[in-house]
C-alpha positions as CSV (number, residue, x, y, z in Angstrom):
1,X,0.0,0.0,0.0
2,X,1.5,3.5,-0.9
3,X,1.6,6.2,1.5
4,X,-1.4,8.3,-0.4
5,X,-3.6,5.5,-0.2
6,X,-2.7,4.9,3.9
7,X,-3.1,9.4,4.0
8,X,-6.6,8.8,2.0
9,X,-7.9,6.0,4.6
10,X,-7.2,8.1,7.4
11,X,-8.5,11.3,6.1
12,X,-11.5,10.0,5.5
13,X,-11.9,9.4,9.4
14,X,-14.4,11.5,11.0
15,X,-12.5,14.3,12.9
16,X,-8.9,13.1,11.6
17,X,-6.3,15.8,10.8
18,X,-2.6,15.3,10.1
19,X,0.4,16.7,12.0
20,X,4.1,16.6,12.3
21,X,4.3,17.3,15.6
22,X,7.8,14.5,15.4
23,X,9.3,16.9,12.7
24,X,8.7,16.4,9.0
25,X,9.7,12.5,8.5
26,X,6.6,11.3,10.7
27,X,3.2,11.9,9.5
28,X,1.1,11.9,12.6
29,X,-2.8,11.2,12.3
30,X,-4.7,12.2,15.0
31,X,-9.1,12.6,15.9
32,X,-10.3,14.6,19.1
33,X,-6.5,15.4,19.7
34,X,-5.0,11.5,20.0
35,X,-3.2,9.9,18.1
36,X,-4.5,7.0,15.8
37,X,-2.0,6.2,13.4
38,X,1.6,7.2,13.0
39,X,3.3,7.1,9.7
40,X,7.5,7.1,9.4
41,X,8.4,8.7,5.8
42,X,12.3,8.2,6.3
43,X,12.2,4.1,6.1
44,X,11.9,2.2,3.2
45,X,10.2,1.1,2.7
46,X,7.8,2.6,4.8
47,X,6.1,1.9,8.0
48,X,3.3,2.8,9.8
49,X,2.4,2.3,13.6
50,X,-0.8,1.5,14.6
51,X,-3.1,1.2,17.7
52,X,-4.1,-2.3,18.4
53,X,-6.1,-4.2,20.7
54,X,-3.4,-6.4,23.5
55,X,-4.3,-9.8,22.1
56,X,-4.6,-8.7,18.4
57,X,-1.4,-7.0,18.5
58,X,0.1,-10.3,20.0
59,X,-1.9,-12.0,17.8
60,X,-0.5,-10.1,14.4
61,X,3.2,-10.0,15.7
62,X,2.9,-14.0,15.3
63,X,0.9,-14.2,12.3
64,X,3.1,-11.7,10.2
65,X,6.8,-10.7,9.9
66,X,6.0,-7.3,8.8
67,X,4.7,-6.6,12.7
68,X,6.5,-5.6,15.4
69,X,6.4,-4.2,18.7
70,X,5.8,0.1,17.8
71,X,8.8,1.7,17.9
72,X,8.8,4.4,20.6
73,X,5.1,3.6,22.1
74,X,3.3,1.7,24.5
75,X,4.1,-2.0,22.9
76,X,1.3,-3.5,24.8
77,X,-1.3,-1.0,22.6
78,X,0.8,-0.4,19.5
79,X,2.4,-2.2,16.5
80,X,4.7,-1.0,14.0
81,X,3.8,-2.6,10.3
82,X,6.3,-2.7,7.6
83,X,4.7,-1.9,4.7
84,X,7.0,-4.6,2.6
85,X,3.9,-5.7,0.7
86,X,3.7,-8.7,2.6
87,X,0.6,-8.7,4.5
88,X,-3.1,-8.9,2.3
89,X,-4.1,-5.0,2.1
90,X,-7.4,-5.6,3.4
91,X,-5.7,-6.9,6.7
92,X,-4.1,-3.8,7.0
93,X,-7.6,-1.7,6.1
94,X,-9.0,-3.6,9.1
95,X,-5.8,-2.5,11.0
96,X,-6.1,1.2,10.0
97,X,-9.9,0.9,11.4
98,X,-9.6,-0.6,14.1
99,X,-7.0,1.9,15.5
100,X,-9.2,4.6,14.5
101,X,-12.4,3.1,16.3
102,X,-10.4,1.9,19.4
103,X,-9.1,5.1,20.2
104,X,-13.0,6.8,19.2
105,X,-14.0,4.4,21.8
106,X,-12.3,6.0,25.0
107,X,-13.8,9.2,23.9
108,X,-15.2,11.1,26.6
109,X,-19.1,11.2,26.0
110,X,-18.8,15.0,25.6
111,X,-15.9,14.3,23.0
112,X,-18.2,11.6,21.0
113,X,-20.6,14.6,21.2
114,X,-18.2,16.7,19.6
115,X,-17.4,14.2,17.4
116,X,-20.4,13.8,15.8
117,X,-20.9,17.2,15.3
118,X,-17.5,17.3,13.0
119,X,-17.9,18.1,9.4
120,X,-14.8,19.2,8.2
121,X,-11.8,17.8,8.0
122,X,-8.4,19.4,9.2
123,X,-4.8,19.6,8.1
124,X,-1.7,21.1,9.6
């Protein structure tokens, strides 16, 4: 998967904007302010870490190469995928959901409020 297809998924995320908060070789993708996907533009190829449920992140690591502990985050909630065109794409279209919705789930109720209110979408 190429880096403007894994940018398109996630701007099409209710309430997602981008950042470089890292500096300009880690596209950062964010909704209500945390962080749901982080994307390194220095490796190739490249790599992208996402947030994961414990037992699926496990559960990946074993099942594919490609995923490894994240790189500079909480390893329990985080994997790192190398995007060496090894893994099925629609695995990795499930993984770039499921970090969005897991971290839309901790939402406070007045941020889901919010949330739902957002129309447009952000970019910095």
């Amino acid at each position: 998967m190429k880096l403007e297809e894994i940018e398109s998924i996630f701007m099409t995320k209710k309430g997602a904007i981008k950042e470089f908060p890292f500096g300009d070789d880690t596209m950062v993708f964010k909704v209500m302010n945390k962080m749901f996907g982080l994307v390194s533009l220095k490796n190739s190829p490249l790599s992208i870490n996402l947030k994961c449920d414990p037992n699926d992140a496990i559960a990946y690591r074993d099942i594919y190469e490609c995923v490894k502990p994240a790189y500079h985050m909480n390893k329990k909630h985080w994997n790192t995928i190398i995007l060496d065109g090894t893994m099925n794409e629609e695995i990795l279209k499930e993984m770039l959901d499921d970090s969005y919705n897991l971290v839309i789930s901790k939402l406070t109720k007045k941020q889901k409020e919010e949330l739902k209110l957002h129309n447009n979408k952000q970019e910095i």
